[in-house]
FILUMTOR-37511 format. One record per residue (C-alpha): residue number from 1; residue in three letters; x, y, z. Coordinates in Angstrom, 2 decimals. Example, Ala and Ser with C-alpha at 12.3 -4.5 7.8 and 13.67 -1.06 7.14 Angstrom:
REM residues 2
pavex  vodo  east  north  up
1  ALA  12.30  -4.50  7.80;
2  SER  13.67  -1.06  7.14;
END
This chain:
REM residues 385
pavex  vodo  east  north  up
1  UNK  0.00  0.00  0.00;
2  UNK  3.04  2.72  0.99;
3  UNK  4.55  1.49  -2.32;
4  UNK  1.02  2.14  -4.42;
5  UNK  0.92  5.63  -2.77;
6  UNK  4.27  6.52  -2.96;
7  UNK  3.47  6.06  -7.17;
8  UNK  0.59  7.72  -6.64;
9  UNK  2.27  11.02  -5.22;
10  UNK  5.21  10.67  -7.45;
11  UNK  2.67  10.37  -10.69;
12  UNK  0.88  13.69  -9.74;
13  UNK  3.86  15.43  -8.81;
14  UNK  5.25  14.49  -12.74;
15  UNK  1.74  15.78  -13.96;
16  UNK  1.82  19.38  -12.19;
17  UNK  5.31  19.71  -13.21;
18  UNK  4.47  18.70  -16.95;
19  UNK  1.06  20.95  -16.52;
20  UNK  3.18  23.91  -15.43;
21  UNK  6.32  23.45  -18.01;
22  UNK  3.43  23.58  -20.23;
23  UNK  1.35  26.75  -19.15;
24  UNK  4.81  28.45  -19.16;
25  UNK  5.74  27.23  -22.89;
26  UNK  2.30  28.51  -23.71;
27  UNK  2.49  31.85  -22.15;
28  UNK  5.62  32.20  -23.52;
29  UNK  4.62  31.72  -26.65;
30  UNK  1.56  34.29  -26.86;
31  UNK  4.15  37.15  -24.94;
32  UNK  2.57  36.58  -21.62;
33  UNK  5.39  35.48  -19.64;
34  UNK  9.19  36.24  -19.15;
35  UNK  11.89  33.84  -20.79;
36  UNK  14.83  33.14  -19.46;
37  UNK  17.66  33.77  -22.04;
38  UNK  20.74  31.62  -22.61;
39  UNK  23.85  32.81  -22.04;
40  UNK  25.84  33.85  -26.17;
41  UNK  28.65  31.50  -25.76;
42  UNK  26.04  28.44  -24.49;
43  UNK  23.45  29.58  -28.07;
44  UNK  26.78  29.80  -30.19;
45  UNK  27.60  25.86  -28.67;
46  UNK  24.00  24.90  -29.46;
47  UNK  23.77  26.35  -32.93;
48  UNK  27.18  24.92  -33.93;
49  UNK  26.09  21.42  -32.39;
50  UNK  22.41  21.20  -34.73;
51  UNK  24.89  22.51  -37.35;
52  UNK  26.83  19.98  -37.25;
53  UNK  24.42  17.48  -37.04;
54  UNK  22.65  18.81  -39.95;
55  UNK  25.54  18.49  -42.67;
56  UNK  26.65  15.08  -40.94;
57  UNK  23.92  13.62  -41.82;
58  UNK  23.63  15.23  -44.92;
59  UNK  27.04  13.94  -46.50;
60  UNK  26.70  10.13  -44.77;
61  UNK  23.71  10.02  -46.64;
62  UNK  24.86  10.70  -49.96;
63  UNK  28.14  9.12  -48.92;
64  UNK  26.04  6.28  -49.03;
65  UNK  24.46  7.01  -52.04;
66  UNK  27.69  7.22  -53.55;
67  UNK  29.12  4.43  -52.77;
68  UNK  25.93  2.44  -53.64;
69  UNK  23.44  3.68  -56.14;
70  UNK  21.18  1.09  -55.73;
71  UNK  18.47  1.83  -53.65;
72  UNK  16.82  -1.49  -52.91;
73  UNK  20.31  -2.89  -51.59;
74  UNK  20.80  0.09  -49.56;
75  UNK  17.61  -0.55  -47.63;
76  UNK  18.29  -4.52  -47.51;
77  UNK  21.59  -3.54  -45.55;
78  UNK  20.23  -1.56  -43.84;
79  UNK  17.91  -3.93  -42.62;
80  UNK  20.88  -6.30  -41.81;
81  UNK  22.37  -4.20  -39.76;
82  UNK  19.45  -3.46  -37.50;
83  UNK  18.86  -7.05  -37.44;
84  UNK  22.58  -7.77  -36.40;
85  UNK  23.32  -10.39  -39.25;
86  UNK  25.48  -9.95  -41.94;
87  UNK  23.64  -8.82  -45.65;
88  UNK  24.64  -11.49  -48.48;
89  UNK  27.97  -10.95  -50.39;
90  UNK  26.38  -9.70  -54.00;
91  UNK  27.94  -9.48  -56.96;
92  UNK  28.17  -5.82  -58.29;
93  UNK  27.99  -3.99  -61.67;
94  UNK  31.56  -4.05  -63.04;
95  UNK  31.78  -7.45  -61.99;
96  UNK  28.62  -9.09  -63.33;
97  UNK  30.03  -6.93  -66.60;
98  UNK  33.23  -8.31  -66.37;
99  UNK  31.96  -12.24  -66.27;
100  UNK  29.21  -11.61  -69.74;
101  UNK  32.42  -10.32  -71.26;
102  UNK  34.58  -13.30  -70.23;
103  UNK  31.74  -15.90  -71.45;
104  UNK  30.99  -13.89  -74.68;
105  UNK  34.59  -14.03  -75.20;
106  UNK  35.26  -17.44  -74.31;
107  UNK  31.85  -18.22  -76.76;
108  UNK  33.38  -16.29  -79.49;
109  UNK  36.84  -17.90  -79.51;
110  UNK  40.39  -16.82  -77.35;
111  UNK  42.00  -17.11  -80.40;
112  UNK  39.88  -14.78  -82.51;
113  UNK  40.68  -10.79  -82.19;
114  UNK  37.23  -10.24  -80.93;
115  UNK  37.07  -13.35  -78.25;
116  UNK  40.41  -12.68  -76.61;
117  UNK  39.92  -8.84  -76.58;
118  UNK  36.38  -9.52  -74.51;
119  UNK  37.99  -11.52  -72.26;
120  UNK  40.58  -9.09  -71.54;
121  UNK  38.22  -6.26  -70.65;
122  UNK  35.94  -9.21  -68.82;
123  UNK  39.00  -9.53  -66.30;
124  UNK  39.67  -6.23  -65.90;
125  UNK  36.26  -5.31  -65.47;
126  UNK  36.52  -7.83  -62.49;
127  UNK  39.38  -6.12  -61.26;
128  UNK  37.61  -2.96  -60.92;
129  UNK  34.61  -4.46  -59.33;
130  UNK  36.94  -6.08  -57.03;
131  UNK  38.19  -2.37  -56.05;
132  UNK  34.83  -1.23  -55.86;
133  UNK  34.22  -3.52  -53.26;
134  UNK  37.21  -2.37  -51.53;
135  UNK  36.42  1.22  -51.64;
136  UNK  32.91  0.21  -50.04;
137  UNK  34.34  -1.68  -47.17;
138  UNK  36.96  0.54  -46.49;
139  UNK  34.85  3.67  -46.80;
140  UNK  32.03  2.54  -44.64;
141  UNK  34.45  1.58  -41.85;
142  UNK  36.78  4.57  -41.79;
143  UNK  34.68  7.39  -42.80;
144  UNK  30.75  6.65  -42.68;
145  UNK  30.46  4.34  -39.33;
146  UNK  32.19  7.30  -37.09;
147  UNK  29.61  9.70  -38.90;
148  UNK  26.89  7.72  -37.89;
149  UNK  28.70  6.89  -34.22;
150  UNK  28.40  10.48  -33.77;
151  UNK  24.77  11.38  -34.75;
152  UNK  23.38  7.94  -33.09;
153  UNK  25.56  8.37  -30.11;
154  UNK  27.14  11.51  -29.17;
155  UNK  24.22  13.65  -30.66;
156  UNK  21.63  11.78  -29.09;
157  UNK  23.14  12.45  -25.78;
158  UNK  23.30  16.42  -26.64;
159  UNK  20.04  16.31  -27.69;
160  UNK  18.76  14.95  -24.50;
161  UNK  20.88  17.48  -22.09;
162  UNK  19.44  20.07  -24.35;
163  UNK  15.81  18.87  -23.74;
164  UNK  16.75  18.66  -20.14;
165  UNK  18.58  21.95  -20.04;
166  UNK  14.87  23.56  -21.57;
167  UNK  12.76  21.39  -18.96;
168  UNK  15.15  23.03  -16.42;
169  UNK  15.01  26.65  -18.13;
170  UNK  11.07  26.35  -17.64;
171  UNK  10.80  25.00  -14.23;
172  UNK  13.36  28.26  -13.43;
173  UNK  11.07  30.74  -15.56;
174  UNK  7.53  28.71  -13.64;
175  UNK  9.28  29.31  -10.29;
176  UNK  10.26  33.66  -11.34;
177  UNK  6.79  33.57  -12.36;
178  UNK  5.07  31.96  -9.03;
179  UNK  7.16  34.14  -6.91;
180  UNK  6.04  37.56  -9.00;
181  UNK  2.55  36.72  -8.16;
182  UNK  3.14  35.83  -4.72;
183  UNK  4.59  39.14  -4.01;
184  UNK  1.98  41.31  -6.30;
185  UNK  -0.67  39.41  -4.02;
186  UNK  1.29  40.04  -0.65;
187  UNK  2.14  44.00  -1.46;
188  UNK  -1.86  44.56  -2.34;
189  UNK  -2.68  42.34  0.83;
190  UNK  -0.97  44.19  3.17;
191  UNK  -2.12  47.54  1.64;
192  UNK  -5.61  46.57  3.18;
193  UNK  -7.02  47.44  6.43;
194  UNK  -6.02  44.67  8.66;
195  UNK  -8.24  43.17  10.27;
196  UNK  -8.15  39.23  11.61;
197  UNK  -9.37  37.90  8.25;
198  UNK  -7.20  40.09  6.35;
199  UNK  -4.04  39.72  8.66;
200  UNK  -4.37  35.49  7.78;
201  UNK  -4.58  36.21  3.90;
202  UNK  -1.45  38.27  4.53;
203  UNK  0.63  35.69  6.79;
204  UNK  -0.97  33.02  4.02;
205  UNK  0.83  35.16  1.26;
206  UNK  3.95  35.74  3.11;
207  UNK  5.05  32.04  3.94;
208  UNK  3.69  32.19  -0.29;
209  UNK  6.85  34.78  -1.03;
210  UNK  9.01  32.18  1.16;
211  UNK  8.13  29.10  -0.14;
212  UNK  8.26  30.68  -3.76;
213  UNK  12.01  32.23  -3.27;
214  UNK  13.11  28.90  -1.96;
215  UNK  11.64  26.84  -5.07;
216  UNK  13.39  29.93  -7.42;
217  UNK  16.72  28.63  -5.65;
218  UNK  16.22  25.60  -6.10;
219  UNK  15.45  25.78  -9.70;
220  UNK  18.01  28.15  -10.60;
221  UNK  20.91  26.23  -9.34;
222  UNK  19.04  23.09  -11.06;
223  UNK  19.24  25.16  -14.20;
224  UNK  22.53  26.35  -13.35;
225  UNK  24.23  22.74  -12.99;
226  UNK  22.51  21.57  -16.18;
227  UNK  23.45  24.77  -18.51;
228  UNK  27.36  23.80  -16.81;
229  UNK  26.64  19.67  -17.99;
230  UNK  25.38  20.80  -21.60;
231  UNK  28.24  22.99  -22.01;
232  UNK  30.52  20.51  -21.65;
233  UNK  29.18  18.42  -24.04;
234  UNK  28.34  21.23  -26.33;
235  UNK  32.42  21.86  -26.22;
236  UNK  33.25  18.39  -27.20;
237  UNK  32.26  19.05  -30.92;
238  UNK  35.09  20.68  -31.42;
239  UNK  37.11  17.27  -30.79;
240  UNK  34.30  15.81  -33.18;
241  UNK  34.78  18.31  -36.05;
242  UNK  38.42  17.26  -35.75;
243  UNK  37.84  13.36  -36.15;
244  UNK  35.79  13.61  -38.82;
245  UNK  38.63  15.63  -40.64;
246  UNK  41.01  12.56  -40.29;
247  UNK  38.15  10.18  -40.87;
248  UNK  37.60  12.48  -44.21;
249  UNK  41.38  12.09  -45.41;
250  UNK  40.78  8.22  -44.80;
251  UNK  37.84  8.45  -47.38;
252  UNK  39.64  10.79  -49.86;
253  UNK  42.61  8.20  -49.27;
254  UNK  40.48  5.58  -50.24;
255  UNK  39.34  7.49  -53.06;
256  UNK  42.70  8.15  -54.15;
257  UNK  43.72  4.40  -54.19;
258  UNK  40.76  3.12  -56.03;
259  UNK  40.63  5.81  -58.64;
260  UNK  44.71  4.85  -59.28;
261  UNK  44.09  1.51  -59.42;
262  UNK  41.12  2.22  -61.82;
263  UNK  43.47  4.25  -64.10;
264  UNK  46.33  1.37  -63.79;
265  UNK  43.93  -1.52  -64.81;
266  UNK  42.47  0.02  -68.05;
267  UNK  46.19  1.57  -68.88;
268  UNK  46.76  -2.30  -69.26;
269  UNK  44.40  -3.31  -71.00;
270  UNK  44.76  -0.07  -73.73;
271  UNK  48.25  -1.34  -73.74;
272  UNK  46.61  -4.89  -74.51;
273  UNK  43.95  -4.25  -76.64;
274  UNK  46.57  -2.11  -78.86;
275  UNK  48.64  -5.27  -79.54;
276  UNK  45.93  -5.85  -82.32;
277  UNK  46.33  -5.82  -85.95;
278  UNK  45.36  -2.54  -86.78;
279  UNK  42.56  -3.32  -89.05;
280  UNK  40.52  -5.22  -85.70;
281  UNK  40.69  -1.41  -83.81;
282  UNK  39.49  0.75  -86.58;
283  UNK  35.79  1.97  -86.49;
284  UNK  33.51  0.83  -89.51;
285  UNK  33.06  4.67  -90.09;
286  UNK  36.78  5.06  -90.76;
287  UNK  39.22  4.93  -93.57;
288  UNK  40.83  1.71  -93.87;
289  UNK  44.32  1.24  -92.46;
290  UNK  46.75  1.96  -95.19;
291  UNK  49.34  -0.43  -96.40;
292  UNK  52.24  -0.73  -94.36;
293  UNK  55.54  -0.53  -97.37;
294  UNK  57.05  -4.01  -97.98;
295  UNK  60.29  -5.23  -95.64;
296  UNK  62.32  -7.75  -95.39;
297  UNK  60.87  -8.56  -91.62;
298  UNK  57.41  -7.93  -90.38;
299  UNK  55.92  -7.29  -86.81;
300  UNK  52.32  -8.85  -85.69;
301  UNK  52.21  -5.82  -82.82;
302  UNK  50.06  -2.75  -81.54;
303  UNK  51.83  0.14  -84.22;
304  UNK  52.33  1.33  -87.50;
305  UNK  55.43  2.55  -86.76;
306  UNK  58.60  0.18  -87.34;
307  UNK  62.59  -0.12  -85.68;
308  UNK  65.27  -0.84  -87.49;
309  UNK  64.36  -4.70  -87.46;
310  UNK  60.85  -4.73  -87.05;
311  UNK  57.95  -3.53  -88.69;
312  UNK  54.18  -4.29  -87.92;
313  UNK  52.49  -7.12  -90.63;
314  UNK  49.87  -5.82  -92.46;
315  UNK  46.73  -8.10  -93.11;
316  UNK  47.30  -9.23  -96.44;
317  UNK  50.90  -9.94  -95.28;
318  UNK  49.42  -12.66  -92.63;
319  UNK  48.81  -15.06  -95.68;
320  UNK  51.93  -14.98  -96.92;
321  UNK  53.12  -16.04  -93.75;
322  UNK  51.62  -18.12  -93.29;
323  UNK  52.64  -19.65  -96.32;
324  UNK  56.11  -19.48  -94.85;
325  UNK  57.87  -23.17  -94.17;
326  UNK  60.53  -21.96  -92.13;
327  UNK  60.70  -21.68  -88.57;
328  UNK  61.10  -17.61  -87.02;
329  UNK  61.60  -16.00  -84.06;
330  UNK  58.98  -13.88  -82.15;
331  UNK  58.85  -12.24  -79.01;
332  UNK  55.64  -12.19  -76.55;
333  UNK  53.95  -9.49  -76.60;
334  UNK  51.80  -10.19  -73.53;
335  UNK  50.93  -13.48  -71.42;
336  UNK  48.99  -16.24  -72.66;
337  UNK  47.03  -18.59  -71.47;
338  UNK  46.08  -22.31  -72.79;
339  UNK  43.01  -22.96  -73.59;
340  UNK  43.39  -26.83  -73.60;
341  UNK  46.61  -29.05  -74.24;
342  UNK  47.09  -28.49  -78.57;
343  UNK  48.18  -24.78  -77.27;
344  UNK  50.76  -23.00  -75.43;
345  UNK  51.35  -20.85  -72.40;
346  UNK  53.07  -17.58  -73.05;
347  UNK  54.69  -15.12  -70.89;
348  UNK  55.07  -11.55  -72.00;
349  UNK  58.70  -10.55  -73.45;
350  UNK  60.13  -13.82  -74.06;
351  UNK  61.25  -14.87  -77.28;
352  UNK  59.88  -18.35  -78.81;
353  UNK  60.15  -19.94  -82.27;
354  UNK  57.09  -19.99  -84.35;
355  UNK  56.22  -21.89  -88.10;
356  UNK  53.14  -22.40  -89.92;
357  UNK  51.49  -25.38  -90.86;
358  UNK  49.28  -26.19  -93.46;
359  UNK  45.79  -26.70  -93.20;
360  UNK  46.12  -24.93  -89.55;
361  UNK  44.10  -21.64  -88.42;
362  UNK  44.86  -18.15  -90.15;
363  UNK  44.97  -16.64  -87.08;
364  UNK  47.17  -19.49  -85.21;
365  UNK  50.86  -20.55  -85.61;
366  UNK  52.41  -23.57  -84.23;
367  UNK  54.99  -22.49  -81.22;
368  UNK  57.87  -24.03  -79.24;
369  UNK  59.69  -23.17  -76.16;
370  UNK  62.63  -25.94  -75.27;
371  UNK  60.77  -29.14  -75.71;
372  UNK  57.27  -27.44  -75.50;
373  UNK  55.03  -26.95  -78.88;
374  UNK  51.46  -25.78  -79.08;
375  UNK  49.41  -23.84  -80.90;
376  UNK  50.05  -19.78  -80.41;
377  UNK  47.60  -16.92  -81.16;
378  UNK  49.05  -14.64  -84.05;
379  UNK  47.86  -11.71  -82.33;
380  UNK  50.02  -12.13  -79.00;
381  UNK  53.46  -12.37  -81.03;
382  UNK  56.14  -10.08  -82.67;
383  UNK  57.86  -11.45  -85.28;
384  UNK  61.95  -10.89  -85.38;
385  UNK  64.35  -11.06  -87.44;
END
């Protein structure tokens, strides 16, 4: 039973403080009442905090936008992560890219132009998936989670000191306002004629004034020790604006690294795909490639332009090499890999011996490397001297 009333009290003590917070919001509101006015340096700390907020969770939205376009999967991690359980690894766009070009390719041919230059963009299109994936991870541990951290931690905590600080700011502003009409009603009071009724209604508002003073103290160093608490916290954002500028050189780092690696993988494969007979990179809208003049030695490689000793084969030259009997020697111009066990691994930059044979492949020559022989690609070799 003392337990039930002690709820009792406490519950209508909570609802005539909430009922007077209220009537004092409200007065203030319509002009009625006085409000108690922060301090400038406490308003600058509060303005700088919702700023802050604000633009934090401006940027870690897009941030995340950014980083993942798609907004279906954003929402399905999102939903992971409130559920505590890791979202499925999914394939992404450069990736899925990168495996129709390595089928198509692998469809086509290796050994035709078209085949083997699909494949090489297929695996470099993996490769940048692959750093895509990177970038995500790396991004959305150094740079987006303490973003978040802050607004679903350290903000939430401002936010309720602030409310606190205002709950405190009103109960102050309730008391100043209790106590004025205390002493309006104990000055007029005692201006009246005393007589025994009179001289009770002014003791009554008397111990009024003192009971009102003493609740004004008490709320004013309330609001006092809760103005000193939000301050403190307030401050901190300072120390907040400076993580977030290392956690922002971690993103732009990450930036940096996938962007170079971007750059690196397709200055490969230009470097690749230009190690095709000219006539296989030309558009259909565009002249075709003009005769390369006659030499003694010819070059299956990426230029026009020939050394001393080498010089690129034009296509009508390929027949006539093939047509060759004798054996030559070519250099790699960039790795190989067999297809099945009738063809042979290459390396880039080393130097094998090559022949035709009859009957075989215009775009294939027979190679042999020490006691190894298989068939070679045309388009992967640079004929010497």
């Amino acid at each position: 039973m003392n337990i039930m009333d002690f709820n009792m009290k406490k519950l209508a003590a909570d609802a005539g403080t909430f009922l007077s917070r209220a009537v004092q919001f409200t007065e203030e509101k319509l002009g009625q009442a006085e409000k108690t006015e922060l301090d400038a340096h406490l308003e600058n700390l509060l303005s700088k905090a919702e700023c802050t907020k604000i633009w934090t969770e401006k940027i870690m939205k897009q941030t995340e936008v950014l980083l993942q376009p798609n907004p279906n999967a954003r929402i399905e991690e999102f939903v992971y992560e409130k559920l505590d359980r890791k979202a499925p690894s999914r394939i992404n766009n450069p990736e899925l890219l990168g495996q129709y070009m390595i089928d198509a390719g692998t469809e086509f041919g290796p050994g035709t132009a078209y085949g083997n230059a699909l494949i090489k963009c297929g695996e470099t299109q993996k490769r940048i998936g692959t750093a895509d994936r990177e970038l995500i991870q790396t991004s959305a541990l150094n740079f987006l989670t303490p973003l978040r951290n802050f607004i679903e931690g350290d903000y939430k905590t401002i936010a309720k000191e602030r409310k606190l600080l205002q709950n405190k700011r009103l109960d102050l502003d309730a008391a100043k306002t209790r106590l004025k009409k205390a002493k309006t009603a104990d000055t007029k009071s005692s201006q009246l004629n005393a007589t025994r009724l009179e001289g009770d209604n002014i003791m009554i508002w008397a111990e009024e004034v003192t009971k009102s003073e003493q609740e004004l103290r008490i709320t004013q160093s309330e609001f006092d020790r809760q103005a000193e608490i939000t301050r403190l916290l307030l401050e901190g954002i300072s120390s907040t604006h400076a993580h977030h500028l290392r956690c922002l050189n971690d993103f732009v780092e990450a930036q940096m690294t996938y962007y170079a690696q971007c750059y690196q993988y397709m200055l490969d494969l230009q470097k690749q795909l230009g190690s095709f007979p000219s006539n296989y990179l030309c558009n259909n809208n565009q002249s075709s490639v003009p005769s390369v003049p006659p030499a003694s030695t010819s070059v299956i490689g990426p230029s026009a332009v020939a050394s001393s000793n080498l010089v690129i084969t034009s296509p009508s030259n390929l027949s006539d090499l093939k047509e060759y009997t004798g054996t030559r020697k070519a250099r790699v111009l960039y790795d190989y890999d067999a297809a099945n066990s009738s063809e042979l691994s290459l390396l880039a930059d080393e130097v094998i011996t090559v022949f035709s044979v009859i009957g075989m492949d215009s775009d294939w020559l027979m190679g042999e490397r020490g006691n190894q022989k298989g068939k070679v690609p045309i388009t992967y070799l640079e004929l010497l001297n």
